[in-house]
Biotite code that builds the C-alpha atoms (Angstrom):
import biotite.structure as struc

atoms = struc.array([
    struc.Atom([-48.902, 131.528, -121.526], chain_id="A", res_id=1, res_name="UNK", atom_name="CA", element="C"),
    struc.Atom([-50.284, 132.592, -118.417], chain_id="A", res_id=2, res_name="UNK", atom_name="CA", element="C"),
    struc.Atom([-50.712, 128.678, -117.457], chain_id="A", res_id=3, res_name="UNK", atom_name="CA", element="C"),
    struc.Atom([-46.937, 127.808, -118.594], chain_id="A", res_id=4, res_name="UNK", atom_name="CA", element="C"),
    struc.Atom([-45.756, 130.526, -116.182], chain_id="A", res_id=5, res_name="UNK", atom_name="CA", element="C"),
    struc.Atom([-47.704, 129.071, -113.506], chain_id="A", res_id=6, res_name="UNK", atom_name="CA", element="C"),
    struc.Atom([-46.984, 125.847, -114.239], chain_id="A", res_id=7, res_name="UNK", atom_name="CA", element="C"),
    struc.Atom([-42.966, 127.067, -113.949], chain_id="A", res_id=8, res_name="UNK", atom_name="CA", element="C"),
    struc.Atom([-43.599, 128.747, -110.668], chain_id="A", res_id=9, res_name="UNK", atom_name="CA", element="C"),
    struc.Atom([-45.222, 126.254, -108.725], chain_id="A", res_id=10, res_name="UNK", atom_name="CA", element="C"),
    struc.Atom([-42.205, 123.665, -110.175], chain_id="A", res_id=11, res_name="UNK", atom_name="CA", element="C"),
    struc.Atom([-39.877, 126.403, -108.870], chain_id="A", res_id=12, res_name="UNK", atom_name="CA", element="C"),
    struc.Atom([-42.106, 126.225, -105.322], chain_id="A", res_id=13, res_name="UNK", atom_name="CA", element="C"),
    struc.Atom([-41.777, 122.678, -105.186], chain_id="A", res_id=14, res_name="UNK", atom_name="CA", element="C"),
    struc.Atom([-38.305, 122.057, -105.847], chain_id="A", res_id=15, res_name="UNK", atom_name="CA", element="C"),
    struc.Atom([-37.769, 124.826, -103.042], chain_id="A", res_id=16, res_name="UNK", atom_name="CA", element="C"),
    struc.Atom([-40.242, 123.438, -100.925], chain_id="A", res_id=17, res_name="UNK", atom_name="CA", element="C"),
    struc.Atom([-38.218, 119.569, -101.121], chain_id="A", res_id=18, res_name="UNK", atom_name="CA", element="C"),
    struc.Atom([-34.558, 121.631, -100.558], chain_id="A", res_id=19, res_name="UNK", atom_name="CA", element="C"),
    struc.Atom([-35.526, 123.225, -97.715], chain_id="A", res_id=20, res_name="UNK", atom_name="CA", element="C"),
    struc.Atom([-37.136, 119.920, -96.650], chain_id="A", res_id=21, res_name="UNK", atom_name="CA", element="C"),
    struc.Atom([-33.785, 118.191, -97.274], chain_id="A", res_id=22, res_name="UNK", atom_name="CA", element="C"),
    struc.Atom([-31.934, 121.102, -95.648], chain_id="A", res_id=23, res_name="UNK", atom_name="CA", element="C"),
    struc.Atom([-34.323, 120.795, -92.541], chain_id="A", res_id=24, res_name="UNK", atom_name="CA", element="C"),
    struc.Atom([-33.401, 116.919, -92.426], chain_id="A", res_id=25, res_name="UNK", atom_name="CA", element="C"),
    struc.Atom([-29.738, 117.374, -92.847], chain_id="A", res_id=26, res_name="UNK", atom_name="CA", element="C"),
    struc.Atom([-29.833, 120.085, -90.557], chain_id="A", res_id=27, res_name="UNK", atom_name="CA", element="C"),
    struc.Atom([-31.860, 117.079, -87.954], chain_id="A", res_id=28, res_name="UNK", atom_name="CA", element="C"),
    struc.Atom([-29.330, 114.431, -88.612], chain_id="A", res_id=29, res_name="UNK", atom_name="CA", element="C"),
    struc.Atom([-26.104, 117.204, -88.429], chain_id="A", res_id=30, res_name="UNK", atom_name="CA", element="C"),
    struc.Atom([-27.448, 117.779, -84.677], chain_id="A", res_id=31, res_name="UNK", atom_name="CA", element="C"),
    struc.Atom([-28.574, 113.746, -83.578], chain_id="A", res_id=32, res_name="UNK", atom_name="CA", element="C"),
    struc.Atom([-24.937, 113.517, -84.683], chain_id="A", res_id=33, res_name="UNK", atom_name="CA", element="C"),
    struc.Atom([-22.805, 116.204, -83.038], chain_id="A", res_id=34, res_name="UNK", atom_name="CA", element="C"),
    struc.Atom([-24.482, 114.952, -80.156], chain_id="A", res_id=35, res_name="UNK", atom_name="CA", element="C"),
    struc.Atom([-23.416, 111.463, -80.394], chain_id="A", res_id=36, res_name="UNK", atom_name="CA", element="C"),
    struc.Atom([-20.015, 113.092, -80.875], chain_id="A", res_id=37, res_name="UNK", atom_name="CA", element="C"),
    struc.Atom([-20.506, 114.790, -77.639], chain_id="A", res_id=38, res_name="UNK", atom_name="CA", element="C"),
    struc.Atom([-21.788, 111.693, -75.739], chain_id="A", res_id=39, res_name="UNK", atom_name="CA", element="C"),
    struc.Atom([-19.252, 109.877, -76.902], chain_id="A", res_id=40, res_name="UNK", atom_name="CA", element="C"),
    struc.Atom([-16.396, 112.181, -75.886], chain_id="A", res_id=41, res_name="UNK", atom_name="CA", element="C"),
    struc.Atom([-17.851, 112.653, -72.349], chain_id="A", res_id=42, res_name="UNK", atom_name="CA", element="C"),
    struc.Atom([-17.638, 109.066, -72.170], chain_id="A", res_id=43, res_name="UNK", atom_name="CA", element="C"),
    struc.Atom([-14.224, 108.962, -73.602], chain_id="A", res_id=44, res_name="UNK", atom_name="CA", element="C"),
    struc.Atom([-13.117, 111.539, -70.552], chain_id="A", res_id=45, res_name="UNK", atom_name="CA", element="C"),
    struc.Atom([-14.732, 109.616, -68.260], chain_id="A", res_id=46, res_name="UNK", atom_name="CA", element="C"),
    struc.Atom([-13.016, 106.569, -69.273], chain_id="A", res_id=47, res_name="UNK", atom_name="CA", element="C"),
    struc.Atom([-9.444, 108.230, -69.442], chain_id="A", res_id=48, res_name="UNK", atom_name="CA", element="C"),
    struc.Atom([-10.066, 110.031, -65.776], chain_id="A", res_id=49, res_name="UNK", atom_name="CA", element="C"),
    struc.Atom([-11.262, 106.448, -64.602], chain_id="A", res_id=50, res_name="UNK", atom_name="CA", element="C"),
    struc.Atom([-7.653, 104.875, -66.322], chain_id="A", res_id=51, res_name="UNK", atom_name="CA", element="C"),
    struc.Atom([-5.469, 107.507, -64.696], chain_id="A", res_id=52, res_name="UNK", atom_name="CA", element="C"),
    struc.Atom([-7.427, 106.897, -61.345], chain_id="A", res_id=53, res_name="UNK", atom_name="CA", element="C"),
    struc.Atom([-6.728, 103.355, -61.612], chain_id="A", res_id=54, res_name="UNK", atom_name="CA", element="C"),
    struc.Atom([-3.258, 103.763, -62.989], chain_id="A", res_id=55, res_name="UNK", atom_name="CA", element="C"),
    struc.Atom([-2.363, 105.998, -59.936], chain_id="A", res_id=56, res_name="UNK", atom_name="CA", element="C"),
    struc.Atom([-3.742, 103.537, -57.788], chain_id="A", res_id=57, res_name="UNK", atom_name="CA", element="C"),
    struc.Atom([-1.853, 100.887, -59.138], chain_id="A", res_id=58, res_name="UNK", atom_name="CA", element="C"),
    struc.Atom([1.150, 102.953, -59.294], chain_id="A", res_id=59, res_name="UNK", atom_name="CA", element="C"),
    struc.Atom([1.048, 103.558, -54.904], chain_id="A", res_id=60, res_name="UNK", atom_name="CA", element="C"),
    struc.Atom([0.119, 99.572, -55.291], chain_id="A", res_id=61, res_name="UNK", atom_name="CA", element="C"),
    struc.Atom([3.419, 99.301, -56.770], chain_id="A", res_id=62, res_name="UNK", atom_name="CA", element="C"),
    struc.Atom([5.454, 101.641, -54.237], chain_id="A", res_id=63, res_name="UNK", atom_name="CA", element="C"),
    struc.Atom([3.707, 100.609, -51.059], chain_id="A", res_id=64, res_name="UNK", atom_name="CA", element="C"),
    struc.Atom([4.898, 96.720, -52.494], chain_id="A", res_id=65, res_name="UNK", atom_name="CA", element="C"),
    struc.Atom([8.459, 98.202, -52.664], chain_id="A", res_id=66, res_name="UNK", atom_name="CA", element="C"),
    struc.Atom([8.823, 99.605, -49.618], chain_id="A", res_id=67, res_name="UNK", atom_name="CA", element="C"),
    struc.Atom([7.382, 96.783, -47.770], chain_id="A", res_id=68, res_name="UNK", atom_name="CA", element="C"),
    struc.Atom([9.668, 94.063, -49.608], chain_id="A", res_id=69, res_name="UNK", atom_name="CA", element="C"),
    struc.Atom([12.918, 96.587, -48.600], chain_id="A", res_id=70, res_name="UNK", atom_name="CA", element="C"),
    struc.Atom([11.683, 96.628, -45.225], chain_id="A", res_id=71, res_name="UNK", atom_name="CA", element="C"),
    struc.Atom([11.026, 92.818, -44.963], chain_id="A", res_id=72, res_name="UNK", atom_name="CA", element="C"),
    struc.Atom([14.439, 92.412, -46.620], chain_id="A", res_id=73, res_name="UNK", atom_name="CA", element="C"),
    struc.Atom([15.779, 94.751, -44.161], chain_id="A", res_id=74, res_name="UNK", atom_name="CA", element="C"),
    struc.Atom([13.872, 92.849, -40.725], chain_id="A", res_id=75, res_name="UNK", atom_name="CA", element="C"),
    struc.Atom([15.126, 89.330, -42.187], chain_id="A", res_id=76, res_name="UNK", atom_name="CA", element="C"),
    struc.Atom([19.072, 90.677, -41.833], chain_id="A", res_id=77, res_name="UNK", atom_name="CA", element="C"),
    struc.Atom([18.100, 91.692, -38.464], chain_id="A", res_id=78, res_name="UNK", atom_name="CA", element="C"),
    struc.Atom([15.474, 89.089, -37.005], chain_id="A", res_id=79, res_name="UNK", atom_name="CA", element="C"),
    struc.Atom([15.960, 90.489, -32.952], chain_id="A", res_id=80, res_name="UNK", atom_name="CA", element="C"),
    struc.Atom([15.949, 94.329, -34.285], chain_id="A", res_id=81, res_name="UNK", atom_name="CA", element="C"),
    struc.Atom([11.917, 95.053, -32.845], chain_id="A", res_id=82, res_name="UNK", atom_name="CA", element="C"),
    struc.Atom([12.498, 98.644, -34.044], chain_id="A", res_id=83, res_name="UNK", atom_name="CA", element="C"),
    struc.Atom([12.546, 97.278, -37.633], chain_id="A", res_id=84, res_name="UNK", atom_name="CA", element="C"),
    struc.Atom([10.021, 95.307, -36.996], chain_id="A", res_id=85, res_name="UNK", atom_name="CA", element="C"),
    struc.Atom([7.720, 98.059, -35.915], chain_id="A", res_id=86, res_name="UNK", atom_name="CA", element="C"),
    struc.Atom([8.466, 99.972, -38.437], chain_id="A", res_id=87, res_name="UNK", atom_name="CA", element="C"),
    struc.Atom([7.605, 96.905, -41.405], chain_id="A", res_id=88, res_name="UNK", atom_name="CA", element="C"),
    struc.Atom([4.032, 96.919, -38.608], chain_id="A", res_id=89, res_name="UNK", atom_name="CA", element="C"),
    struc.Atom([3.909, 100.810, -39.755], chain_id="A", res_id=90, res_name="UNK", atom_name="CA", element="C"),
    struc.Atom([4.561, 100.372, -43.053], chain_id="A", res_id=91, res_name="UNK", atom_name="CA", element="C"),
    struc.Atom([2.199, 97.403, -43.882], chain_id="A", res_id=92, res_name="UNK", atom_name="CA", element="C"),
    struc.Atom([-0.897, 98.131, -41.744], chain_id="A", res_id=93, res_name="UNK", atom_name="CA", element="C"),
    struc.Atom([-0.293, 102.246, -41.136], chain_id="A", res_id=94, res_name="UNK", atom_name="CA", element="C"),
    struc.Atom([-2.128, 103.476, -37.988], chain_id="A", res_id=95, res_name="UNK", atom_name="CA", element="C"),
    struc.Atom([-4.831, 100.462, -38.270], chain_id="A", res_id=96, res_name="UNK", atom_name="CA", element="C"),
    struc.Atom([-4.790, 97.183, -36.083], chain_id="A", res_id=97, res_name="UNK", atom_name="CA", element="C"),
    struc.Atom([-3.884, 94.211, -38.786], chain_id="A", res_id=98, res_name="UNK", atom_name="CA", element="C"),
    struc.Atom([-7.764, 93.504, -37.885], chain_id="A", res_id=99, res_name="UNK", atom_name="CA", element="C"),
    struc.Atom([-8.792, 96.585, -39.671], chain_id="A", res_id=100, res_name="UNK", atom_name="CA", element="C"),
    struc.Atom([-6.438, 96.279, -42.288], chain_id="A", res_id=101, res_name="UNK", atom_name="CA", element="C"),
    struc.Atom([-7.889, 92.956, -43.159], chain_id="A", res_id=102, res_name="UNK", atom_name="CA", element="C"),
    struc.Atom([-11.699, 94.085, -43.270], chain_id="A", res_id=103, res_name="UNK", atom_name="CA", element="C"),
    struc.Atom([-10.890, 97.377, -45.433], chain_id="A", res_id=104, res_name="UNK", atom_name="CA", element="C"),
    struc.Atom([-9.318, 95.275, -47.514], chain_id="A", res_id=105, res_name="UNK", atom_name="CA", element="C"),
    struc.Atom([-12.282, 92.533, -47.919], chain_id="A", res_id=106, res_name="UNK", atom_name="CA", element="C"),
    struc.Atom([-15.197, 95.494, -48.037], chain_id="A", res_id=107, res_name="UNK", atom_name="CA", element="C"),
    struc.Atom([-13.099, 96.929, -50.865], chain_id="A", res_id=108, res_name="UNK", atom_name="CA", element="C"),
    struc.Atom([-13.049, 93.420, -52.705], chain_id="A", res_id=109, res_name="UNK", atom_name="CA", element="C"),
    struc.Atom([-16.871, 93.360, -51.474], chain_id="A", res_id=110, res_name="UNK", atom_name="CA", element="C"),
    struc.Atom([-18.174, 96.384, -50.746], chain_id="A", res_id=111, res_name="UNK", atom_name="CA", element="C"),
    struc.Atom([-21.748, 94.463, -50.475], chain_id="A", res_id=112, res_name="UNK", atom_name="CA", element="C"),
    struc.Atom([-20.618, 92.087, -47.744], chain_id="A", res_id=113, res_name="UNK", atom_name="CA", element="C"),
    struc.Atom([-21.220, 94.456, -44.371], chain_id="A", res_id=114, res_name="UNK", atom_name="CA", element="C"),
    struc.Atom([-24.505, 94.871, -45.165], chain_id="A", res_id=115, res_name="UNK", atom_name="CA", element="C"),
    struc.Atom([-25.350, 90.883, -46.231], chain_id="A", res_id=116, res_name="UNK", atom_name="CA", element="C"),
    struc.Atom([-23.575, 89.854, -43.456], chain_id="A", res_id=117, res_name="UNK", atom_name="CA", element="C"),
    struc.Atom([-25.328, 91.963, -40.994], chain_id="A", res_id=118, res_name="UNK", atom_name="CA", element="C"),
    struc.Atom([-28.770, 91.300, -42.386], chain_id="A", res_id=119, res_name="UNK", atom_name="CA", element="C"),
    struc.Atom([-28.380, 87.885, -43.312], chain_id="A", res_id=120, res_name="UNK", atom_name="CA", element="C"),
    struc.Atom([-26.549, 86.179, -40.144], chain_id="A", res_id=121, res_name="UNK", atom_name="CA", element="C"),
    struc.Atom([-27.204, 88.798, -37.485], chain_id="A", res_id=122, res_name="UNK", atom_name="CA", element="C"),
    struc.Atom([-26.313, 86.479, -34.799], chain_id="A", res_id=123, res_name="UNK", atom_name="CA", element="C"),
    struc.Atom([-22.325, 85.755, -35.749], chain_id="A", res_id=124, res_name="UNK", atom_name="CA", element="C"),
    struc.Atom([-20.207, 86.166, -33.076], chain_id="A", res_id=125, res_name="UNK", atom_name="CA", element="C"),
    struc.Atom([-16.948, 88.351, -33.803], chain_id="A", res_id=126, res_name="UNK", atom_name="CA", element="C"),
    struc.Atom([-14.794, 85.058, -33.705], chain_id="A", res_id=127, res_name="UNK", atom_name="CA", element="C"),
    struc.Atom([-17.249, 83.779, -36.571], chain_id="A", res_id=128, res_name="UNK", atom_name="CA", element="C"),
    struc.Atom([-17.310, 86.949, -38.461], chain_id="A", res_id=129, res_name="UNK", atom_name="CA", element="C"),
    struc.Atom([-13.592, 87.260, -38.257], chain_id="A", res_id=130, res_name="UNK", atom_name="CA", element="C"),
    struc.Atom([-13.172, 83.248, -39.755], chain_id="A", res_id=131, res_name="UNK", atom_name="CA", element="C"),
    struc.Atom([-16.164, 83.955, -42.353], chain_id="A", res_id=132, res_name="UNK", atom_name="CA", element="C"),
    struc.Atom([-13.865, 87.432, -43.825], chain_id="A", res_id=133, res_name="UNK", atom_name="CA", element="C"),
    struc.Atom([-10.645, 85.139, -43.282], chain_id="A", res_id=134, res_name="UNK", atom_name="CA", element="C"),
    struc.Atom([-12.703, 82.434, -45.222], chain_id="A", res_id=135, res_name="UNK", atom_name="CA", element="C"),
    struc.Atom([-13.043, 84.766, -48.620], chain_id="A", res_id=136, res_name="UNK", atom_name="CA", element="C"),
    struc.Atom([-8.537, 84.778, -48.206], chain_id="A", res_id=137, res_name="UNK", atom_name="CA", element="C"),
    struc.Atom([-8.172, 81.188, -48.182], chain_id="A", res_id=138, res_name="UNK", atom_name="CA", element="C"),
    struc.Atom([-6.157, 81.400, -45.023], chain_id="A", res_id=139, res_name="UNK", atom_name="CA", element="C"),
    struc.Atom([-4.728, 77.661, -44.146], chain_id="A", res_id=140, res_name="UNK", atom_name="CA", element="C"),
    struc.Atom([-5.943, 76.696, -40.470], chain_id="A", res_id=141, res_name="UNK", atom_name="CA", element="C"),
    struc.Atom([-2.486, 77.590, -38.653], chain_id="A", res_id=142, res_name="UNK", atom_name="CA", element="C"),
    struc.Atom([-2.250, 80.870, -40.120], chain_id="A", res_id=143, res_name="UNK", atom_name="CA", element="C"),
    struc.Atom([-6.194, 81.600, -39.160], chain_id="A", res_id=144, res_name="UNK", atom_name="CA", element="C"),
    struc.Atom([-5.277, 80.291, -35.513], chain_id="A", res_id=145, res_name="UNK", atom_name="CA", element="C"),
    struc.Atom([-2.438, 82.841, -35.035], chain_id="A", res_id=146, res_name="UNK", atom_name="CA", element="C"),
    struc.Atom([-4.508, 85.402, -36.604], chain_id="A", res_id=147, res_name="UNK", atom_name="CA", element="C"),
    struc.Atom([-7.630, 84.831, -33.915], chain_id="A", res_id=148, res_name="UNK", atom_name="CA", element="C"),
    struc.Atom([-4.983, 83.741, -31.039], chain_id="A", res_id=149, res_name="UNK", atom_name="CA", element="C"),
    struc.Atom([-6.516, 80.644, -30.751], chain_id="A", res_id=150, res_name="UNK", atom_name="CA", element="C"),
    struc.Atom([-5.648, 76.915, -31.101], chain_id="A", res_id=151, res_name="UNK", atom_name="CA", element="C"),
    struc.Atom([-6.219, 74.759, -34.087], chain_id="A", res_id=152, res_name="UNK", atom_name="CA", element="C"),
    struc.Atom([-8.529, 73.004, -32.696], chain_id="A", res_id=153, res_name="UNK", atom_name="CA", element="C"),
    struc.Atom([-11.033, 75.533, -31.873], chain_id="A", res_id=154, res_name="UNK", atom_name="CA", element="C"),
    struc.Atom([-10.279, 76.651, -35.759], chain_id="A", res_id=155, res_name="UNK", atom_name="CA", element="C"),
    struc.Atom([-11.838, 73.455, -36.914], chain_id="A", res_id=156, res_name="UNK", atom_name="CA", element="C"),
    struc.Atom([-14.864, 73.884, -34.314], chain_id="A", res_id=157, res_name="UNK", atom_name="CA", element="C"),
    struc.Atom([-15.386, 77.560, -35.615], chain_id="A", res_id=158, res_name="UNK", atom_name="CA", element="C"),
    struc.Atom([-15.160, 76.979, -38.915], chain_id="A", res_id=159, res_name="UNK", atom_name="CA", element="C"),
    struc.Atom([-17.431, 73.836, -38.621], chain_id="A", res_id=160, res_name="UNK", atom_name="CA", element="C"),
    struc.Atom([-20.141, 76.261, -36.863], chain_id="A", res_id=161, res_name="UNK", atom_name="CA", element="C"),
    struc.Atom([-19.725, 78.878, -39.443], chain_id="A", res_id=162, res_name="UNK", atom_name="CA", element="C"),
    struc.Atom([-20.242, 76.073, -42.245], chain_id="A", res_id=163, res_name="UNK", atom_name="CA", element="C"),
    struc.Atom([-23.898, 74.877, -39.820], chain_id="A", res_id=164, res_name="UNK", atom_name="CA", element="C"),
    struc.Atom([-24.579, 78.527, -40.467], chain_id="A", res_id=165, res_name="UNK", atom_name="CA", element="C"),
    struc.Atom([-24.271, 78.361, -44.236], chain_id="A", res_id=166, res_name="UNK", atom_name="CA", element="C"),
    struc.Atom([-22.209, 80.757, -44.361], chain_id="A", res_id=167, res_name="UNK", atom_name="CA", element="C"),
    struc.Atom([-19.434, 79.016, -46.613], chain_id="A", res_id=168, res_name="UNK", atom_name="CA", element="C"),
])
């Protein structure tokens, strides 16, 4: 009798012994999970604050495109009007030179480029760095001539150097 009863109690001891063990591993896999659940909704905030960052961005895009076209619109019904036209300059390059303008534009497209550019080919001139950013906008030779105030010809001759350079 004595054995039966201890035969009963150590069951009993076992069976408690494997439900606390399966407690213990629920109790493991309910944490690994709620923090996957966390994880995944600080990535899920990150990814909506990154949209709405991007959606604002896109959004001044969008306005800044407006105003400029109403202005433009505005300069083309009055071609002699240099007021207007100053004010389109203001509107489309803000306090900057179009110079600047133009090179914030191309380190935000490639914010790697200052630094290759500088340690790669540190012996460009500023005519050749200018036609190597203006290279990256596919800017036809006339346009890159009035751009640099120079002549077509001495487009071709910079843009040949540039090329002996490997920059292209």
């Amino acid at each position: 009798m004595q054995n039966t009863l201890n035969r009963k109690i150590n069951n009993r001891q076992h069976i408690i012994v494997m439900v606390g063990g399966l407690l213990l591993l629920l109790t493991i896999a309910l944490a690994v999970l709620q923090h996957r659940i966390a994880v995944k909704t600080k990535q899920e905030t990150e990814a909506k604050e990154r949209a709405l960052y991007y959606i604002q961005q896109y959004y001044e895009t969008l306005s800044k495109q407006g105003k400029t076209m109403q202005k433009v619109a505005v300069v083309m019904e009055n071609k002699d009007d240099w007021a207007l036209l100053d004010e389109l300059n203001k509107t489309v390059f803000g306090k900057k030179t179009p110079w600047e303008a133009i090179e914030e534009v191309f380190f935000k497209l490639h914010p790697e480029e200052p630094q290759n550019i500088d340690r790669l080919y540190p012996d460009l001139t500023e005519l050749e760095r200018k036609d190597y950013i203006l290279s990256h906008f596919d800017v036809s030779r006339q346009d890159e001539a009035l751009l640099l105030d120079v002549n077509i010809h001495s487009i071709d001759k910079l843009r040949q150097k540039t090329k002996e350079k490997n920059l292209k």
